[in-house]
C-alpha positions in Angstrom: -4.7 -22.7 40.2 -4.3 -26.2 38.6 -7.3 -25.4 36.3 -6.2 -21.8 35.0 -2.5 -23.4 34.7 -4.7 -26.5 32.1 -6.3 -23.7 29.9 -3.1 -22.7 29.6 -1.9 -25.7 28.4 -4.8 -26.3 25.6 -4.5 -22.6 24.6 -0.8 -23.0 24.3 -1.2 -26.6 22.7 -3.9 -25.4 20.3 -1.4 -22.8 18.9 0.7 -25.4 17.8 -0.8 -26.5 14.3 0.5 -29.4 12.1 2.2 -27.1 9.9 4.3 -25.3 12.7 5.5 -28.9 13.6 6.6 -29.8 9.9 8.3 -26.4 9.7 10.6 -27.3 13.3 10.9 -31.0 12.0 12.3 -29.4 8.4 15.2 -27.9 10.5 17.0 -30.3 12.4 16.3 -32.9 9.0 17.8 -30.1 6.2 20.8 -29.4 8.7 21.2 -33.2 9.4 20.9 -33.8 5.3 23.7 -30.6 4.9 26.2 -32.6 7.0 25.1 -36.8 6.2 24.6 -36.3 2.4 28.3 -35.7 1.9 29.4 -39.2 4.0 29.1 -41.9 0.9 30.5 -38.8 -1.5 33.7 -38.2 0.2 35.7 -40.7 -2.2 34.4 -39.6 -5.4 35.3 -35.5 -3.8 38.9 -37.1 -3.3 39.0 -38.2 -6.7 37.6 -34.8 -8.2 39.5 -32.2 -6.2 42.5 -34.9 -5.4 42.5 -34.6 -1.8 43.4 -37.7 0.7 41.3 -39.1 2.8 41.7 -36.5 5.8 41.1 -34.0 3.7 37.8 -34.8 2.6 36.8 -35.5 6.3 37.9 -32.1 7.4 34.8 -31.5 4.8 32.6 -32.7 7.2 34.0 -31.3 10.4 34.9 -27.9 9.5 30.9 -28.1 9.2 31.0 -29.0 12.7 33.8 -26.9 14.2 32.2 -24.1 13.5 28.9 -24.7 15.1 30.9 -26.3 18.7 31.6 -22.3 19.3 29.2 -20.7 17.9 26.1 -22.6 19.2 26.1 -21.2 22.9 26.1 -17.7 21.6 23.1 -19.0 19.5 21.6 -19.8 22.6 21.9 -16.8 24.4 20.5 -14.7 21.8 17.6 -16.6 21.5 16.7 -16.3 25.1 17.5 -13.0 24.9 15.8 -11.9 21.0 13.6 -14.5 20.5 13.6 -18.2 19.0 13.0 -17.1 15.4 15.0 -13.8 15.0 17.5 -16.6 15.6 16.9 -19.7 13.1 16.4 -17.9 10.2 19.4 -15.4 9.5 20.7 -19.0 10.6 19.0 -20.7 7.5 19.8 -17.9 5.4 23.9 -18.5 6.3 23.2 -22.4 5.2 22.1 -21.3 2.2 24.8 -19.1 1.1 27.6 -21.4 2.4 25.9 -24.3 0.0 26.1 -21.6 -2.8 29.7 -20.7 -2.2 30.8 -25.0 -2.0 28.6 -25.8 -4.6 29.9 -22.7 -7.3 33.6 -23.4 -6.3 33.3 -26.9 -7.0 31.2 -26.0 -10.5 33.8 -23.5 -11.9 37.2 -23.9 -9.7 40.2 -26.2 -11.1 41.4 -26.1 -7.2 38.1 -25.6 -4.9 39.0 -27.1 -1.8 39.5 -24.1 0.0 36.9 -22.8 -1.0 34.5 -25.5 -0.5 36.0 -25.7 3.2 34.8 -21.7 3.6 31.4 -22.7 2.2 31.5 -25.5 4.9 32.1 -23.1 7.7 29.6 -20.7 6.6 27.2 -23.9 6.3 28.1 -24.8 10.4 27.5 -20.8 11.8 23.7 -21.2 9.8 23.5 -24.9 12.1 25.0 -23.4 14.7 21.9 -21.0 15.0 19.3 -23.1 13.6 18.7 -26.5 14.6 20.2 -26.4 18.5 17.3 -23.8 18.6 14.2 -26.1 18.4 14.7 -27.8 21.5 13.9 -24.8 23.6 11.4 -24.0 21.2 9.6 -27.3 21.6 9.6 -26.2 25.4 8.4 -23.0 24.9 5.8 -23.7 22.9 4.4 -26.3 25.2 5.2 -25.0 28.1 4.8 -27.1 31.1 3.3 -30.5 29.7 6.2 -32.9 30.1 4.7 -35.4 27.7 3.7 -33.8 24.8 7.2 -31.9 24.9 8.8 -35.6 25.2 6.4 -36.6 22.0 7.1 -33.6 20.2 10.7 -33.8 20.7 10.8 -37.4 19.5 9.3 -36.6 16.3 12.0 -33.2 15.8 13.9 -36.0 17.0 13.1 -38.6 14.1 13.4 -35.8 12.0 16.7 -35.8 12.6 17.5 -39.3 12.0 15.1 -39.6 8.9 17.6 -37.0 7.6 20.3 -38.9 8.3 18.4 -42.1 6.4 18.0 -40.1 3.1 21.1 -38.6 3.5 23.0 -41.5 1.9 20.4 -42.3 -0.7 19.7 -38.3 -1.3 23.7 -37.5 -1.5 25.1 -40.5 -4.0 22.2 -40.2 -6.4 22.9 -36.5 -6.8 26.6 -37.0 -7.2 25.6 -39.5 -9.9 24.3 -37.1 -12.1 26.4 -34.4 -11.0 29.7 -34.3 -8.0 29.0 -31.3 -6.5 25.4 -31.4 -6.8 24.8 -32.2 -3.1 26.0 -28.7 -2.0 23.3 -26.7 -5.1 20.9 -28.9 -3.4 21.9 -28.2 0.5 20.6 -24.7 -0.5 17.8 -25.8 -1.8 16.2 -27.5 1.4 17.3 -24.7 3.5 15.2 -22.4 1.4 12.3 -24.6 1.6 13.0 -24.7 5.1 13.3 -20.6 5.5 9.5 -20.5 3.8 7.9 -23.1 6.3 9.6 -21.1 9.4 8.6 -17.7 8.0 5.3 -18.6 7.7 4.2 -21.2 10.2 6.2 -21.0 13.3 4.4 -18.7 15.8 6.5 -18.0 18.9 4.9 -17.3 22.1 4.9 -13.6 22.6 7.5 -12.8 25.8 5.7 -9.9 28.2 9.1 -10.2 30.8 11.9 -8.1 29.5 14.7 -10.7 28.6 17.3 -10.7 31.4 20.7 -8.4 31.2 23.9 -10.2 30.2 25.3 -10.0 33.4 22.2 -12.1 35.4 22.0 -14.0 32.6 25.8 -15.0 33.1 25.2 -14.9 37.0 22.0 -17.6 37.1 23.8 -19.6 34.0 26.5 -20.4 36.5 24.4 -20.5 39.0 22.9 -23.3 36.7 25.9 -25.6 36.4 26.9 -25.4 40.2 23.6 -26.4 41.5 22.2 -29.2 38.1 26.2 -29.5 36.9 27.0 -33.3 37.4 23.3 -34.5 35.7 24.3 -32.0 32.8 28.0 -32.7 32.2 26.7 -36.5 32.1 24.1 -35.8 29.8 27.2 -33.8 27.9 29.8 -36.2 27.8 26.8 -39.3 26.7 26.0 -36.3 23.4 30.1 -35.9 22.6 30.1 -39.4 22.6 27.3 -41.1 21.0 27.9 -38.4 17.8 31.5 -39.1 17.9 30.6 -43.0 17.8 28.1 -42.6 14.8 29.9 -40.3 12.7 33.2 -42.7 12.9 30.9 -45.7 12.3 29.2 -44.2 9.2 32.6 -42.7 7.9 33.9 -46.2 8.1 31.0 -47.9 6.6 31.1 -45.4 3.3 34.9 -46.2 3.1 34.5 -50.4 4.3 31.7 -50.7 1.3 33.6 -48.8 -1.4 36.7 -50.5 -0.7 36.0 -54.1 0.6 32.6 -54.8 -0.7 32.9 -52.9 -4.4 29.8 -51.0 -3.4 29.5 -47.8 -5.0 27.2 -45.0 -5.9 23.5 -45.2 -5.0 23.8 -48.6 -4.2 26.5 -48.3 -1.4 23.9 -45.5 -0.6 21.0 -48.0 0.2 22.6 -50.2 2.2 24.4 -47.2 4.6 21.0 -46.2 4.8 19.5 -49.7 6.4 21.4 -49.3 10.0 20.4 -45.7 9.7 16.6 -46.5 9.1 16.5 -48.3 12.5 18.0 -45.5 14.3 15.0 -43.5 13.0 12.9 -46.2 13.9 14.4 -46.5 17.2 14.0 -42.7 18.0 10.5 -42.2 16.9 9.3 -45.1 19.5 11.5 -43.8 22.3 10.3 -40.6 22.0 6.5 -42.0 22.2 7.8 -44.0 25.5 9.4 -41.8 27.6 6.7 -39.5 28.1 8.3 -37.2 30.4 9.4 -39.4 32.9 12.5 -39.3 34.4 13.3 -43.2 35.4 12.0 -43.8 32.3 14.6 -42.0 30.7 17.3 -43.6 32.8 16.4 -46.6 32.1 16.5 -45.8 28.3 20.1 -44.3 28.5 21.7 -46.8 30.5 20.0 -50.1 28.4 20.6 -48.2 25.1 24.5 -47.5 26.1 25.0 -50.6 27.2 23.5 -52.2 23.8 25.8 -49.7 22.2 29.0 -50.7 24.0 28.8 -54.8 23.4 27.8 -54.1 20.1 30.8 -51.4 19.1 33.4 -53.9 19.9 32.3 -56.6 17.1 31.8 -54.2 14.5 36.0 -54.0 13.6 35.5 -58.2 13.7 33.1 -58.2 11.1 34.3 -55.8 8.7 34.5 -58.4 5.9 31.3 -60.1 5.9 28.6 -57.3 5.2 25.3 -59.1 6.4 27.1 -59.5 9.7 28.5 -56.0 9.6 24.8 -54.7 8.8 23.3 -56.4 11.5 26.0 -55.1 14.2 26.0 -51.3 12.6 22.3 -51.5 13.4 21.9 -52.5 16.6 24.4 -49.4 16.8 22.1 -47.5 15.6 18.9 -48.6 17.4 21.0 -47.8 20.2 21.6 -44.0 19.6 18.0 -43.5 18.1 16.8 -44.0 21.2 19.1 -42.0 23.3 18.6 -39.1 20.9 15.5 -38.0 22.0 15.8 -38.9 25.6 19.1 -36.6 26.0 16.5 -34.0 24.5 13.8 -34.3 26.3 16.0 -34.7 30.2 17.4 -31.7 29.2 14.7 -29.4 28.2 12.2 -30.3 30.8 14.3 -29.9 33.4 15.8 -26.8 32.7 13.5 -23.1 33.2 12.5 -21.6 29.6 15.0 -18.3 30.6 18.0 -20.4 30.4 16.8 -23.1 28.2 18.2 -21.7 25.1 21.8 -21.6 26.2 22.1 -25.1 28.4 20.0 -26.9 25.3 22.9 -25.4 23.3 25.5 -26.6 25.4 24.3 -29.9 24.8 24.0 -29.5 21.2 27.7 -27.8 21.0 28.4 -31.4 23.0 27.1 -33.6 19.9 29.1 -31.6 17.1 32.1 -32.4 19.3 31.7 -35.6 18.5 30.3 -34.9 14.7 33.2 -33.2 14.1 35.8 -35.7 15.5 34.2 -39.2 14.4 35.3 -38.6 10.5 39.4 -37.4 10.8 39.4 -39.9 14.1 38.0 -42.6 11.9 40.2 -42.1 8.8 43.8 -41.8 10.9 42.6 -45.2 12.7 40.5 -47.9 10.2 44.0 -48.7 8.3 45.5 -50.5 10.9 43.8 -50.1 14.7 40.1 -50.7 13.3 39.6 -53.3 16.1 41.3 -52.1 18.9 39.7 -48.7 18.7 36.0 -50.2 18.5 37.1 -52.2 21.4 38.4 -49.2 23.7 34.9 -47.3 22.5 33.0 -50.3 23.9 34.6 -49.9 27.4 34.5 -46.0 27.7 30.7 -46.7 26.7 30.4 -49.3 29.8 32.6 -46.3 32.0 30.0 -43.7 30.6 26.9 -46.2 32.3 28.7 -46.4 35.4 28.5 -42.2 35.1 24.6 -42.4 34.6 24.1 -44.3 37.3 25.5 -42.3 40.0 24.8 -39.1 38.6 21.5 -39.0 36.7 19.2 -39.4 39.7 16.0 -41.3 38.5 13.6 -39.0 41.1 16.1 -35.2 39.6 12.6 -33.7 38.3 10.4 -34.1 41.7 13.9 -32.8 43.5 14.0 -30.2 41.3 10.3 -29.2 41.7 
């Protein structure tokens, strides 16, 4: 039985060619760059449409909003259609909602409105495109833990890479034109609809996909029996996004403002703590190889780096090296989380319900995307330190979580 089940593996394995990895890592890094890109750009949008400084953070989580809602039903109907009838009427959306920002902020004398419509149009397309891959990964790879743990780290380091650029990407096309970022969000998307058309081959499914109501019946069934691992692994996603976001929203606004650091020079240097969260994600998703004390290990080292570190990073607002050096151990911290959140959840979860708990998860993190930017700008005037320094503890609190609910021997219990 064990050797059919390995042919099964190398057939499956084979299938999945270079090209069908770019085309998944292209997702999760255009949807990361359609969010990111517009961070360091936010002043110079509340100069041009003369908005305040909530405003042009509602920019970045009515993005966000709409994909909290929206991402579960994503889920469903790609256990239920199919992986790729999904992502790209998902990729289309992102497209046209870059279209719609980008022309109102071209030919508009009042565009915000209309940019926030875009925005939303922009979150539906993530909503059904890059939550998607993780069940995909699993899919394609079936049952073989550690390539589905090195996979997922590189879709994984896509992610983050994205997030790298996008400071560099977003105030160099803003120099040359404001409201060039949203033109060019379209832009990737469409490159990104080509490589999926083409080059992702989903597994062909010869079980009729389960009826809404046992779907609904075995998803609950789900969350009684695996609930207290899961809502962990939830409540670590809202939080690490919400952290990240906030810190990067403060960073654009703590450079412009304290440090005279503007365009694609403020750009560079948001991008440094950024680069080691790639960094950081890319070798955690090489380490973990499927194993789950592994991965609890990871989470609970990584949260507590993130923690001691979050409470200095208020204190050292006005010297930049220092503020560099604390902002990326930060983000060392969540690039390796990242990819171990993925890869607990995926390989632990069966393929008929993977779509929808995956997306859970990923509805978790835009929580936290969409809250770190308005939470950030109502705060860094005047309770900058004290709110770093509560985030420290409720990091320490979320540890205490992992510990007595992320059992380190879950996958041989569950087997």
């Amino acid at each position: 039985m064990r050797s059919v089940r390995m042919e099964g593996h190398e057939k499956q394995n084979k299938d999945v060619s270079v090209w069908c990895l770019i085309s998944m890592a292209s997702i999760p890094l255009v949807m990361t760059l359609g969010n990111s890109m517009l961070i360091p750009v936010l002043p110079i949008f509340e100069e041009k449409v003369g908005i305040s400084s909530f405003q042009s953070s509602m920019v970045i989580t009515s993005y966000s909003v709409a994909s909290i809602f929206l991402i579960p039903i994503a889920g469903y109907l790609s256990d239920r259609f199919g992986r790729k009838m999904v992502i790209l009427p998902s990729l289309i959306l992102a497209l046209i909602g870059g279209l719609i920002a980008g022309y109102a902020s071209w030919k508009m004398e009042t565009p915000y409105t209309w940019i926030i419509i875009g925005r939303v149009l922009q979150g539906i397309g993530a909503s059904g495109a890059s939550p998607i891959i993780l069940p995909l990964v699993g899919d394609l790879y079936k049952d073989d833990d550690e390539k589905t743990s090195s996979c997922l780290g590189i879709i994984e380091t896509s992610n983050t890479f994205g997030k790298v650029l996008s400071p560099i990407l977003g105030s160099l096309f803003a120099a040359f034109i404001w409201f060039l970022p949203f033109f060019s969000i379209s832009f990737f998307s469409l490159i990104s609809i080509v490589l999926v058309f083409f080059f992702i081959k989903v597994p062909k499914e010869k079980d009729e996909p389960k009826k809404f109501k046992d779907f609904w019946h075995d998803t609950k069934k789900i969350f009684k029996k695996e609930g207290k691992w899961l809502y962990t692994v939830f409540l670590i996603g809202v939080f690490v996004m919400l952290v990240l976001f906030g810190v990067l929203f403060f960073l654009s606004d703590n450079l412009e403002k304290i440090h005279d650091l503007h365009g694609i020079k403020k750009g560079l240097v948001i991008a440094i703590p950024l680069f080691f969260l790639c960094v950081s994600s890319y070798v955690a998703g090489k380490k973990i190889k499927g194993e789950l004390p592994i991965m609890k290990k990871i989470i609970m080292i990584s949260l507590a780096v993130l923690s001691i570190s979050l409470v200095f990073v208020g204190f050292t607002k006005n010297r930049v090296v220092l503020l560099l050096v604390i902002t990326s151990l930060v983000g060392i911290a969540i690039g390796a989380l990242l990819p171990t959140l993925d890869a607990i959840i995926t390989q632990n979860i069966e393929k008929e319900q993977r779509g929808t708990i995956t997306s859970f998860y990923m509805s978790s993190r835009f929580i936290g995307v969409a809250a770190g930017p308005p939470v950030m700008s109502l705060v860094m005037k005047n309770h900058i330190n004290m709110t770093y320094i509560i985030s420290g503890i409720i990091g320490i609190g979320i540890v205490l979580i992992v510990m007595k609910f992320i059992s380190s021997d879950k996958k041989e219990a569950a087997a």
